[in-house]
C-alpha positions in Angstrom: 160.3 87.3 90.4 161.9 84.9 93.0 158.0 83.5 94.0 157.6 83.1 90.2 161.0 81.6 90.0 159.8 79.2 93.3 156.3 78.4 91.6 158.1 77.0 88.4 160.5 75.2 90.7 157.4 73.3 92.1 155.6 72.9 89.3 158.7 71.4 87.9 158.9 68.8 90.8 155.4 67.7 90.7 154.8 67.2 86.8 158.4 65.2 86.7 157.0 62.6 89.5 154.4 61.8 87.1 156.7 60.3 84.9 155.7 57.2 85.9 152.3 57.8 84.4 153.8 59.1 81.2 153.2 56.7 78.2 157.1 56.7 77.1 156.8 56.3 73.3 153.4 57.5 72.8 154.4 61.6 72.5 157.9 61.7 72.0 157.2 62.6 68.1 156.2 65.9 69.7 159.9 66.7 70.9 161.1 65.3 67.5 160.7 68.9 66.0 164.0 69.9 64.6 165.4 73.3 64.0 168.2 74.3 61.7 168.0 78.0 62.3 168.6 78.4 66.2 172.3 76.6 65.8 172.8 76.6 62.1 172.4 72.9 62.1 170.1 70.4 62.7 169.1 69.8 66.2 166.2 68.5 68.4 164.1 71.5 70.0 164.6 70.1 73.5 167.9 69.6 73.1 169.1 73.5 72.8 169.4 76.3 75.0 167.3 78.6 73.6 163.5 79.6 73.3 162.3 78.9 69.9 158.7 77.8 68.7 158.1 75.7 65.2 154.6 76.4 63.7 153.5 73.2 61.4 151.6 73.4 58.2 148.6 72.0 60.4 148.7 75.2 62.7 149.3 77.5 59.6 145.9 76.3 58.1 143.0 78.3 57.5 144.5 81.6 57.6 144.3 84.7 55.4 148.1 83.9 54.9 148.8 88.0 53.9 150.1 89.1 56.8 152.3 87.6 59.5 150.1 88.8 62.8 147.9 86.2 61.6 150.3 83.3 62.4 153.2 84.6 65.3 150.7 85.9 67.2 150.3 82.5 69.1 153.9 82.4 70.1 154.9 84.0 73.6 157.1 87.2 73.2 155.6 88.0 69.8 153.9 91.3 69.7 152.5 91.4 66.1 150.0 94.1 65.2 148.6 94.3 62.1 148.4 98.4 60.8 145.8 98.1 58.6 144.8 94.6 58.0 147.5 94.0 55.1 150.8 92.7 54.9 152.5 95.7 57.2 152.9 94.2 60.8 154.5 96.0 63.6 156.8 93.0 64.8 158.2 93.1 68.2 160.2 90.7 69.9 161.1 90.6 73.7 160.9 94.6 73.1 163.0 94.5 70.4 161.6 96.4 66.8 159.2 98.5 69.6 161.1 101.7 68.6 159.7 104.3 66.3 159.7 108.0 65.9 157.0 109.7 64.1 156.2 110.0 60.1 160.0 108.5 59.8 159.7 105.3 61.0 156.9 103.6 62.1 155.1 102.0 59.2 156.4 99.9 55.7 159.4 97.9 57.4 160.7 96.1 60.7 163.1 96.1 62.6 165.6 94.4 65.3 164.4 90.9 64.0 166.1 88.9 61.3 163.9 87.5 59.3 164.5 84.7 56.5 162.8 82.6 53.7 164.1 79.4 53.3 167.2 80.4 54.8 168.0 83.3 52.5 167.8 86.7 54.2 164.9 89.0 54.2 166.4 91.4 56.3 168.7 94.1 54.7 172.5 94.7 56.1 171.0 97.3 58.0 168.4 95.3 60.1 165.3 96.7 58.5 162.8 94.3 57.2 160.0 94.5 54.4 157.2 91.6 54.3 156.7 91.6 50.7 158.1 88.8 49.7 156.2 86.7 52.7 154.5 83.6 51.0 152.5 82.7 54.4 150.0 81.1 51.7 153.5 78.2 51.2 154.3 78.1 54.2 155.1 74.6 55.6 156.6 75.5 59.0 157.9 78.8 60.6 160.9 78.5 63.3 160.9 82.0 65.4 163.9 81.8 68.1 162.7 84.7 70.8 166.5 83.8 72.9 169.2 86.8 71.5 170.6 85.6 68.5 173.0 88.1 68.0 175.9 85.4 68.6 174.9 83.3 65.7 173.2 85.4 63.3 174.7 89.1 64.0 172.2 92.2 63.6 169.3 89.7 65.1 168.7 91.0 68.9 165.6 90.7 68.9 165.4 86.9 67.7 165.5 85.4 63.9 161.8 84.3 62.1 162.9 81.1 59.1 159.5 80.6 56.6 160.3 77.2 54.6 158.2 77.0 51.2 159.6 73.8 50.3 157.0 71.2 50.3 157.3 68.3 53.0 155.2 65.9 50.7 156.3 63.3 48.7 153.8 63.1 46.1 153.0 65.4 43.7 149.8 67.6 44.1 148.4 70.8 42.9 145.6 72.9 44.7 144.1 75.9 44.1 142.6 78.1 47.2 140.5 81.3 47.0 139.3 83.4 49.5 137.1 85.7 49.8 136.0 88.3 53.2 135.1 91.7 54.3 136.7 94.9 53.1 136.7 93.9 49.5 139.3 91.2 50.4 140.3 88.5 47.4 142.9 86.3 47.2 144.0 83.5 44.7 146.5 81.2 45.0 147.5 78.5 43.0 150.3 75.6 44.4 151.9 73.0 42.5 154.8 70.0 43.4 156.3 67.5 40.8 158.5 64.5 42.1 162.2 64.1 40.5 163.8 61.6 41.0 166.4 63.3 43.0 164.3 65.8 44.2 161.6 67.9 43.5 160.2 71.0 42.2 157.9 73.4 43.2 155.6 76.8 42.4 153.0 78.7 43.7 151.4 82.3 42.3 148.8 84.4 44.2 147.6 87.3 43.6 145.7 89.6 46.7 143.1 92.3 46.8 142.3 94.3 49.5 139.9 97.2 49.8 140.2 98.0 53.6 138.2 99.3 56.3 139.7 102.5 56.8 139.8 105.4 53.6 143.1 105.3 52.1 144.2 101.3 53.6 143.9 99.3 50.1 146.8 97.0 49.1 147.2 94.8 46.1 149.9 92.0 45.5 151.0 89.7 43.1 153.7 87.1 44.3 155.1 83.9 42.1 157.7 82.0 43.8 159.4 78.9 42.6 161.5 76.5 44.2 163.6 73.2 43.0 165.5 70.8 45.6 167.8 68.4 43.8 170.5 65.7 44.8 173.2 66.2 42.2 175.2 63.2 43.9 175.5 60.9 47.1 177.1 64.0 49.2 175.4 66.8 47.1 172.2 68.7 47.7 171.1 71.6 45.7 168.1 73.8 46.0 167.1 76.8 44.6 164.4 79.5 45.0 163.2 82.4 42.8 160.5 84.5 43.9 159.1 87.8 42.7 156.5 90.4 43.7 155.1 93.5 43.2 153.1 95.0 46.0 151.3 97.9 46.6 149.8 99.7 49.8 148.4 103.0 50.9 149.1 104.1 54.0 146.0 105.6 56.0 148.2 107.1 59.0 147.5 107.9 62.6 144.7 109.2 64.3 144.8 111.7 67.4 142.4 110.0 70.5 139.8 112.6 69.0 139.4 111.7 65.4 139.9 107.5 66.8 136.6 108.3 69.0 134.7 109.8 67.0 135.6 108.5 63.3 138.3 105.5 63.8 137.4 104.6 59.6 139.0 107.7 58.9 142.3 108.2 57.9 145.1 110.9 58.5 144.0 113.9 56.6 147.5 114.9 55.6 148.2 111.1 54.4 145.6 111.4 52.3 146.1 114.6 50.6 149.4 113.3 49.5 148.3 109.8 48.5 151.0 108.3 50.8 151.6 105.0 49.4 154.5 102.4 48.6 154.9 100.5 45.4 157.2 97.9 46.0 158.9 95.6 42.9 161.4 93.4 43.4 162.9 89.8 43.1 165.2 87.4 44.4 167.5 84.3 43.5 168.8 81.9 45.6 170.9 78.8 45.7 172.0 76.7 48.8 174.5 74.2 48.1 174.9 70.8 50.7 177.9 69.0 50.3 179.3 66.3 52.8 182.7 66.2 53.1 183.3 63.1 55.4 180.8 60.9 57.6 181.1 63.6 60.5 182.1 66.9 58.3 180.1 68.9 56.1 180.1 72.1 54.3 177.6 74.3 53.1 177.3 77.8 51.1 174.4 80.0 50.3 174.1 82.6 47.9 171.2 85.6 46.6 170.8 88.7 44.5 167.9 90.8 45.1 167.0 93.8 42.8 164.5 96.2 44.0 162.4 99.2 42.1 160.8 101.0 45.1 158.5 104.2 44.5 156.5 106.1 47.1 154.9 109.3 48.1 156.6 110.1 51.5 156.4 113.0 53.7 155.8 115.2 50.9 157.9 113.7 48.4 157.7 111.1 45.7 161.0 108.9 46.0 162.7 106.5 43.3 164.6 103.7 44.7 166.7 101.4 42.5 168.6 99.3 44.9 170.3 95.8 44.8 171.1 93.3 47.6 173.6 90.8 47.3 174.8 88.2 49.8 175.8 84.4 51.2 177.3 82.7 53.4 179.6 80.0 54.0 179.6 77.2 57.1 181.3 74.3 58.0 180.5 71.8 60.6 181.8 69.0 62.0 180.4 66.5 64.5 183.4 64.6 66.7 182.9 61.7 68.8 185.3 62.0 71.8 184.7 59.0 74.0 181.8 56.8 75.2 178.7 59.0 75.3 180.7 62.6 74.4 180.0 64.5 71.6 181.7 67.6 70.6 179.7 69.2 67.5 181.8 72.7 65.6 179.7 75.1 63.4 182.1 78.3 61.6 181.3 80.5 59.3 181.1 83.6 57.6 178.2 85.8 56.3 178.2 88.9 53.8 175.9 91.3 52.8 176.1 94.2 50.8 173.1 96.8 49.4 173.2 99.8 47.7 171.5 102.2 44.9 170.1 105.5 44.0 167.3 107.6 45.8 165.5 109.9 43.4 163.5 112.4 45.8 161.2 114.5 43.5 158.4 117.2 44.3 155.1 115.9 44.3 152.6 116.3 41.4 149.1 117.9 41.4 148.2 114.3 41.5 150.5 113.1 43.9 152.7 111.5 41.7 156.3 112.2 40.5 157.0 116.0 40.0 159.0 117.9 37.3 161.4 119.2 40.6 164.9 116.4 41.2 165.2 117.8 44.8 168.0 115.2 45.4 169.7 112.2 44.1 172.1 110.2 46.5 173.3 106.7 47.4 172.6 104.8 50.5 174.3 101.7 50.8 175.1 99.3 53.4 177.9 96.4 54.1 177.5 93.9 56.6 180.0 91.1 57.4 180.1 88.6 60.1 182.2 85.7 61.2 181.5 83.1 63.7 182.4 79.9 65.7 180.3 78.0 67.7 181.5 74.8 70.0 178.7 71.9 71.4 179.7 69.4 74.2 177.4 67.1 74.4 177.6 64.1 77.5 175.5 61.2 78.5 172.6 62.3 76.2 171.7 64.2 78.9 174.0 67.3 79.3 175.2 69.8 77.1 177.5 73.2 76.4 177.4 75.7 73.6 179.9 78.0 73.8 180.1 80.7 71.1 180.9 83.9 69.4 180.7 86.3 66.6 182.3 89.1 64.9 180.5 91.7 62.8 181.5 95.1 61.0 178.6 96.9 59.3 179.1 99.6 57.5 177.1 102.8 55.4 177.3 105.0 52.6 176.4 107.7 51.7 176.8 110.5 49.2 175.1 112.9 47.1 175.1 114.2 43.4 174.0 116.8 43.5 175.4 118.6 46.6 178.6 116.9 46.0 180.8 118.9 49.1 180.1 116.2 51.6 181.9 113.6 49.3 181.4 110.0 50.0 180.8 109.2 54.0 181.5 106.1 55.8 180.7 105.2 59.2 181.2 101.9 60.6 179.9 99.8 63.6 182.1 96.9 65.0 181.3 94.3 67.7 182.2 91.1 69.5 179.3 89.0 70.4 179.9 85.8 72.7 177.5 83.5 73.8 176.9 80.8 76.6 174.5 78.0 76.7 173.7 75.1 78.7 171.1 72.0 78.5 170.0 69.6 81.1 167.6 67.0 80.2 165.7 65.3 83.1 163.9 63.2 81.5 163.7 62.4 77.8 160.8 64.8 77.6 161.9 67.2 80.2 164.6 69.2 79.8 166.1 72.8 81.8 167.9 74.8 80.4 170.2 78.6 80.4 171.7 81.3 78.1 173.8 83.9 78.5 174.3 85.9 74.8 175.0 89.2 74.0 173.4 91.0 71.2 173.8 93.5 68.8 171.8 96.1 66.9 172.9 98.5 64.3 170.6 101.6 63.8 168.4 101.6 60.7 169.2 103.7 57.6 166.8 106.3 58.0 168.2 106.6 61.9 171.8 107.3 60.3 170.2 110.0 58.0 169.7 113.2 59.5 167.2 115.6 58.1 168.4 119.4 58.1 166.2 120.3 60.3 168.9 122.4 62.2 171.9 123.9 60.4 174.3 121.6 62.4 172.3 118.8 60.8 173.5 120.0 57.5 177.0 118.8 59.0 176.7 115.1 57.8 175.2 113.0 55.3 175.7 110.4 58.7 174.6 110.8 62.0 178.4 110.8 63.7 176.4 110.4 67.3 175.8 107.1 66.6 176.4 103.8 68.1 175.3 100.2 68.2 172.6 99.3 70.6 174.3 96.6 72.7 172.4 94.0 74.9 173.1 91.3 77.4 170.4 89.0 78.0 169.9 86.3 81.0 168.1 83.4 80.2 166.9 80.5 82.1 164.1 78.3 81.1 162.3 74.7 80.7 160.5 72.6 78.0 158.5 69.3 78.9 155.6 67.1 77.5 153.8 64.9 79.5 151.6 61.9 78.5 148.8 60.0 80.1 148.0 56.7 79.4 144.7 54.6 80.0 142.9 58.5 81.1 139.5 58.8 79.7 140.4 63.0 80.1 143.8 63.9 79.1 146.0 63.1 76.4 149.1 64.9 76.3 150.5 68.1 78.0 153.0 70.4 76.6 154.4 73.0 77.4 157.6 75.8 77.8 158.8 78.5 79.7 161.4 81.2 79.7 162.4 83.8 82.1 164.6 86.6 81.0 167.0 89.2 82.4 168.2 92.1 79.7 170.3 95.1 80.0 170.5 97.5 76.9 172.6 100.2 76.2 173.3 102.8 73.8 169.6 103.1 73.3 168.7 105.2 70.0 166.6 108.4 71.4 164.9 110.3 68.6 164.8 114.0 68.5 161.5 115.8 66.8 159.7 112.8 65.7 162.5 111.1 64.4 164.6 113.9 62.2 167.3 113.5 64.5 169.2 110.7 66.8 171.8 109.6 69.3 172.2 107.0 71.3 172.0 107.5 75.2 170.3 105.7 77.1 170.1 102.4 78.7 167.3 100.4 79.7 166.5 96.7 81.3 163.9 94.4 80.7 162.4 91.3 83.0 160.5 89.0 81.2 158.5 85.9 81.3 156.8 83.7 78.3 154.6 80.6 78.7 153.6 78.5 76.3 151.3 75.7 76.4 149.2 73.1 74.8 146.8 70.4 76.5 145.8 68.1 74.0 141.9 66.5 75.7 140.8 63.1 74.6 137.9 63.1 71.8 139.2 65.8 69.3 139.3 68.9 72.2 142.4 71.0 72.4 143.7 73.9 74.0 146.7 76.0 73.1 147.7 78.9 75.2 150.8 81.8 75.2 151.4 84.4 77.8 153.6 87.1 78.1 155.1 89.6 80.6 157.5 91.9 79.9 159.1 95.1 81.8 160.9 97.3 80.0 161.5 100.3 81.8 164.5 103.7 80.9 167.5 103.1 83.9 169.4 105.6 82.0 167.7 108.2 79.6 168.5 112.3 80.2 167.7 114.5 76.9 169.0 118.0 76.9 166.2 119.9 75.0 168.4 122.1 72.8 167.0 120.2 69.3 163.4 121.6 70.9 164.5 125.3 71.0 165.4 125.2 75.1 168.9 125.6 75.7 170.0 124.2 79.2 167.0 122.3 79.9 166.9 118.9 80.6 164.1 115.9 80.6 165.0 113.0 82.6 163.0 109.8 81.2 164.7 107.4 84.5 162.2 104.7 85.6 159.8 105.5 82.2 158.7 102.3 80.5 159.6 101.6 77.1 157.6 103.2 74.6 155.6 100.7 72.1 156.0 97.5 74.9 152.8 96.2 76.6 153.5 95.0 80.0 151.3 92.0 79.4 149.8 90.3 76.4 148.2 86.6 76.2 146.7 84.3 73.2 144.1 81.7 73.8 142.6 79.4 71.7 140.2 76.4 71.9 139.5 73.8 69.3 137.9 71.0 68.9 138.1 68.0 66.0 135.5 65.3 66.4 137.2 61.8 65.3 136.7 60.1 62.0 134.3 63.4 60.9 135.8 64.6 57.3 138.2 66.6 59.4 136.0 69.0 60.6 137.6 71.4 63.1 136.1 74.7 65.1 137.9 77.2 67.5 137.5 80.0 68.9 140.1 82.2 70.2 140.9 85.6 72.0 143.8 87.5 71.7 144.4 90.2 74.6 146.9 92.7 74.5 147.3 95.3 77.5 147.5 99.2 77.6 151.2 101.1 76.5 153.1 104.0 76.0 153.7 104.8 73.2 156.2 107.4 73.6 159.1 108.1 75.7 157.9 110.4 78.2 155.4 108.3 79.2 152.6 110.7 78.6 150.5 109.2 75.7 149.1 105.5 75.8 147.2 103.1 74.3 144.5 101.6 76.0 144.0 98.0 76.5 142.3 95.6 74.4 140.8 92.0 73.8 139.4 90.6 70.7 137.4 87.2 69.9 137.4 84.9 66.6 136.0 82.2 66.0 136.7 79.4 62.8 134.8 76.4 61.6 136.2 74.1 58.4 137.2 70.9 57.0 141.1 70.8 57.7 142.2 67.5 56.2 139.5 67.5 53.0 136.7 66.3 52.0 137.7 63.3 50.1 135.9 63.4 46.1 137.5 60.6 44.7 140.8 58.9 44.6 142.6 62.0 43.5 140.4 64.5 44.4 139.7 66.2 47.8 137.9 69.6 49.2 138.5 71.5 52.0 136.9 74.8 53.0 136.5 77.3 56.0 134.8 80.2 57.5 136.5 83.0 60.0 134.6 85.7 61.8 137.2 87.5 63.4 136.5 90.5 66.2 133.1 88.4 66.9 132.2 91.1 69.4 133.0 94.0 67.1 135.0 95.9 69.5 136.8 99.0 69.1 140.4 99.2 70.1 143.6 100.3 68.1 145.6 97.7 66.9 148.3 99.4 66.4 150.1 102.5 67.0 152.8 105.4 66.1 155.7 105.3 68.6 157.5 108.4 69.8 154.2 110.7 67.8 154.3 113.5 66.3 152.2 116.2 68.5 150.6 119.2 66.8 148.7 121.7 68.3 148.7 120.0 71.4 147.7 116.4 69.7 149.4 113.0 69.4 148.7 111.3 66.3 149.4 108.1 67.0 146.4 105.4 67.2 146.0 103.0 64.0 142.3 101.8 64.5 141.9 97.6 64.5 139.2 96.1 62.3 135.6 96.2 63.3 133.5 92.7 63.4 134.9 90.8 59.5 134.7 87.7 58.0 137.1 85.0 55.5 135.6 82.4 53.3 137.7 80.0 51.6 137.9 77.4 49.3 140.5 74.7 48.3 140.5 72.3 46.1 143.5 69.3 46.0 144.9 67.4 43.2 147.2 64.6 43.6 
């Protein structure tokens, strides 16, 4: 790490004493990206301590736009892997999300990572995520902070993803998109925006159809989301969002290394003889509500209800879930000036969120639908609240302090009707989160920068279930040998841009880097493929993410984002008395984290000849290297490297005034190689065999269409 730390150093030095070749207006728009999630208030990307990358609608064009993989992968520390080529990603962030533990938990949600649309919470109060209300195909920029946000956001170690659907344009368009690609893949989409006069409004509908490469792996989804931004005075901004989907995927389950070899279309025998699938329905409405109090002070509040119909054939059940999620928040802020060239900027709040509902779990039909037996009805609910301040010093334009912390109590319940002696449980997890930050800018294109945050992670709902495996697990309707996972993470990092003027060979160079120090504790250890847990262990991670882009003269660009990570157990002894061995011990010290590649790297070369209709090719490999996948360090994932290539009109094909086209074609796994994209972590073993490897797509293709109005 120090000759790492000493080659950035240089590096450093030699790129700043070409300053004087740097054209000093020419790329500064590219540092004039702006993020609103990393503080909770607008600020310049250079200008904060943190590691956080801002996809634009040009980067989030000609995708699939069903499943996230497609566009994070491109971001350092972002380990996305697709399952089965639909809309259920395995999302890992700096390690964080990696953990898993058999049939329980390892397929249908995320977790560790908050994730938001439009600033209105995705994730539920107890840190799991589902994608299905994702609207990639709307997208106009996605802001993913990788530093711990914990501090500002609460249950987010693992870093916060924003997805904004409200259209940047001014003028009002419609366009219609279809695609169309291997696998019995079809998707329509249909966008519209209207100018107000003090605003606008905005909808979009698609509806997805997916057949899938493996038996038992097709999905179908229908998603309508609407949107209206208004300005109801001088200092008042509305907006409001209501979206809806129903979604539906089968799950096609691991593989052992055996069936993956010989057979990797196949799926999981036992998945498929009980249909395993999810049907997901739900909604949401939000409103946001702007309002500035003074020239320097301004409030804001934010405010949702979700309902949500869930059905599924899981692990030998079929299971109803009526559940609804409510929420908001509430921030001030308040920007001071304090003498010539000081600026003190103040951000407090307070966020709430609260779920709850009934879980039908019934037998299973001779069709694998809902049987005639009620095995159990309960509620599972979950209370999250969190209050924080936050404090920015800001001097000389080129120097600046964040100093912050948080408070959060989360809280679950639990009960049953129908063996009604447990009662109504509680359990609740408190923590103080602080946070430290600090900004340098060398140059107004150049700046250093350092963290020091704590972080916080609650364990999921189906972790503070126990199944009665054991007659002591009959005890509790909650695990009581839980605790929050706790972090501490060390960060120190740099983002610059340089520009060349009057060179026949280089435009622009951008690029950022972050190096990362972080010590976990209370690490959740499963017991028999997840029916059990605790939290034990502790565990450290060194890291280092690169990102880069060199932007060639005549149309040719390269982007680039590289990852190292290790993640290894300093603290992890189980006692073996779950597995039927009283007194026996496994010690796990010096074990690498289960689910976390040690290194993993995107590449991607384009090329966009001038004043040519906006026709744009690329090709690109994505790499990811060889990991455990579960705790003992015994089963692992071999390595793999895929190419794709793209070729389309980006900007459109102009018809007429109004009227434009724009089209493209993907090949994707141009090699056709066989790896596994994905995998089970913490597997369950029968007879001797891991099931853990979810196959990656063989050698498939997109073809889409669009056609804009405006």
């Amino acid at each position: 790490m120090k000759y790492l730390l000493l080659l950035l150093v240089t590096s450093f030095t030699f790129i700043a004493a070409q300053e004087n070749k740097v054209q000093k207006d020419t790329m500064l728009l590219k540092f004039d990206q702006i993020t609103v999630t990393a503080t909770r208030y607008a600020e310049n990307l250079i200008e904060i301590p943190y590691a956080v990358t801002i996809l634009n609608s040009e980067q989030l064009q000609m995708k699939r736009a069903y499943g996230i993989d497609e566009v994070v992968s491109s971001i350092p520390g972002v380990l996305a892997q697709s399952r089965a080529g639909n809309q259920d990603v395995r999302l890992v962030i700096r390690g964080f999300g990696a953990r898993g533990a058999g049939d329980r938990s390892n397929y249908g949600t995320s977790r560790g990572i908050r994730v938001m649309v439009d600033g209105i919470p995705e994730t539920e109060p107890d840190g799991r995520t589902s994608f299905d209300l994702l609207d990639l195909g709307s997208a106009e920029n996605i802001e993913v902070i990788r530093s711990n946000a914990s501090a500002t956001w609460g249950n987010a170690s693992g870093g916060v993803i924003n997805i904004s659907t409200i259209p940047s344009s001014e003028n009002s368009f419609a366009r219609l998109k279809m695609s169309s690609g291997s696998f019995g893949f079809l998707q329509t989409q249909v966008q519209v925006m209207s100018k107000l006069s003090e605003g606008k409004i905005f909808a979009s509908a698609s509806n997805t159809n997916y057949d899938g490469w493996r038996s038992h792996s097709s999905s179908y989804r229908t998603l309508i989301n609407l949107g209206i931004t208004s300005k109801l005075d001088e200092k008042t901004d509305l907006k409001a969002f209501l979206i809806g989907a129903s979604n539906v995927f089968h799950v096609p389950g691991p593989l052992t290394q055996k069936q993956f070899d010989s057979n990797p279309e196949q799926a999981n025998i036992t998945y498929t003889q009980r249909d395993e699938r999810r049907h997901n329905r739900l909604g949401r409405i939000g409103l946001v509500l702007d309002h500035q109090l003074t020239a320097t002070s301004s409030v804001s509040g934010m405010a949702f209800a979700s309902p949500k119909y869930l059905q599924r054939s899981e692990r030998g059940t079929f299971r109803d879930f009526t559940r609804y999620h409510i929420g908001g928040n509430l921030v001030f802020k308040d920007r001071m000036i304090l003498g010539n060239e000081i600026v003190n900027q103040v951000v407090a709040g307070i966020d709430e969120a609260y779920q709850d509902g009934a879980i039908l779990f019934y037998s299973l039909s001779a069709s694998n639908g809902r049987g005639d037996q009620l095995k159990d009805n309960k509620r599972e609910g979950a209370n999250t609240f969190g209050a924080f301040l936050q404090d920015e010093l800001m001097l000389n334009e080129k120097l600046s302090f964040i100093l912050g912390a948080r408070f959060d109590k989360v809280t679950y319940y639990s009960e049953s009707f129908i063996d009604t002696k447990y009662g109504l449980q509680e359990k609740s997890f408190e923590r103080f989160t602080p946070k430290a930050g600090i900004t340098f800018r060398v140059s107004p294109t150049f700046s250093l920068y350092g963290n020091l945050g704590g972080g916080i992670e609650v364990p999921a709902g189906n972790e503070t279930d126990p199944s009665g495996t054991y007659g002591q697990d009959l005890v509790y309707l909650l695990n009581p040998l839980l605790e929050p996972i706790i972090s501490t993470t060390y960060e120190f990092g740099a983002k610059h841009i340089v520009s060349f003027s009057n060179n026949d060979f280089l435009k622009y160079i951008n690029y950022d880097v972050a190096l990362y120090h972080i010590l976990i504790k209370n690490d959740i250890v499963p017991y028999r493929g997840g029916r059990f847990y605790f939290t034990a262990g502790k565990t450290s991670r060194n890291g280092v993410e690169i990102g880069t882009e060199i932007q060639f003269t005549h149309g040719l660009n390269l982007r680039g984002a590289f990852t190292y990570t290790n993640s290894k157990y300093d603290d992890y002894l189980v006692d073996s008395v779950h597995y039927g061995k009283p007194n026996k011990f496994a010690n796990y010290v010096g074990n690498q984290s289960a689910g976390i590649p040690k290194v993993f790297y995107n590449l991607n070369l384009s090329y966009s000849p001038e004043n040519f209709y906006g026709l744009t090719g690329s090709v690109g490999l994505q790499s990811v290297g060889k990991y455990f996948v579960d705790d003992s360090n015994q089963t692992e994932v071999p390595s793999y490297s895929v190419l794709n290539a793209t070729i389309g009109l980006k900007e459109g094909l102009k018809i007429s005034n109004s009227i434009s086209l724009s089209a493209f074609v993907s090949v994707n796994n141009l090699f056709d190689a066989k790896y596994a994209s994905s995998a089970f972590i913490n597997p369950d073993v029968v007879n001797g065999e891991a099931y853990f490897l979810e196959p990656g797509l063989p050698r498939n293709f997109v073809l889409s269409f669009s056609i804009h109005l405006k």
